[in-house]
N, C-alpha and C positions, 0 to 999 in steps of 0.2 A: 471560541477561539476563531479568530480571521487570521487566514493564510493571506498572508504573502504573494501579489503574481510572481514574484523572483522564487518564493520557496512551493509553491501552488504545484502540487506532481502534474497535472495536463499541462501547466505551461512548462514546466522541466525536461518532462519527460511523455509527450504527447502521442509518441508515437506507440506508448506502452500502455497508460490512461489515457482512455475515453469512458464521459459523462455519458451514463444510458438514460438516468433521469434526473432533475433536480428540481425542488419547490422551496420554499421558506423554512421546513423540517428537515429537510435533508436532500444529502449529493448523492448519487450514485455512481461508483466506480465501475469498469469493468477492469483489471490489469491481466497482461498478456506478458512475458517474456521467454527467453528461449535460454537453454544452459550456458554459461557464461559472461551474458550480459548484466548490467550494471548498472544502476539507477544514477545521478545526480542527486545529491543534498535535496530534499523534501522535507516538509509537513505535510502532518493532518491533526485533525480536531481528533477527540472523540470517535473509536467507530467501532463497526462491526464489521468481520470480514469471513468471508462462507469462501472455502476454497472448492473449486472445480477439478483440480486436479490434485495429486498428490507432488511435491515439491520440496526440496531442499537448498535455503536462505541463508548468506549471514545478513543482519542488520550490521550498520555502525553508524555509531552516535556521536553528535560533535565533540564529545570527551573523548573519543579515540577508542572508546568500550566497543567492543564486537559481540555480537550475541547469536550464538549459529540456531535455526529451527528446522525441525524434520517434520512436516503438516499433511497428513490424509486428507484425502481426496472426503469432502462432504462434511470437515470439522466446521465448526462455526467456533469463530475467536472472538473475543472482548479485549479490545486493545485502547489505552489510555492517550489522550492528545504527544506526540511527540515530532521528533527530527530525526530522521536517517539517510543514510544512501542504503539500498535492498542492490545483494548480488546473487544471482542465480550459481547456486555453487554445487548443484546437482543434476544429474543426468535425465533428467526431463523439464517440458515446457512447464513457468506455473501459471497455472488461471485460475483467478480468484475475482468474487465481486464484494466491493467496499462499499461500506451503509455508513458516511461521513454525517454524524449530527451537528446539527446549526445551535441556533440558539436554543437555551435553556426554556422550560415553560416557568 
């Protein structure tokens, strides 16, 4: 899957992702937000996401579907290519790093 620079979360939302690494296998995320705050319309591919802290999310998807999560701190998630905007809808910062896969071998 190739994102988008209009749907690409660094250039959306840059000041929340930042790239700590990237090669031909993969991006690497960090994301930072604080209670409240509110992502813009994104993609991603494929990824893996290892949460730093513990946090509480809604997604919502261009269908208008909302999907609330409650995430501990140290889970590691398997999450499938899609589109959201993420709101910080609980009482602490979330930090999390995202292992965006590229192409297929």
């Amino acid at each position: 899957m190739v994102i988008e620079s209009k749907k690409d979360p660094v250039v959306t939302d840059g000041d929340m992702y930042k790239v700590v690494l990237e090669n031909e296998r993969v991006r690497v995320l960090s994301y930072h937000d604080k209670p409240g705050e509110k992502t813009t319309q994104h993609a991603h591919p494929d990824y893996v996401m290892v949460a730093e802290s513990s946090f509480k999310r809604r997604l919502i998807f261009p269908d208008s579907q909302k999907r609330e999560v409650d995430v501990k701190a140290g889970s590691v998630l398997w999450m499938k290519a899609h589109t959201h905007i993420g709101e910080n809808i609980g009482g602490t910062n979330t930090d999390a790093i995202l292992v965006e896969l590229k192409e297929e071998l």
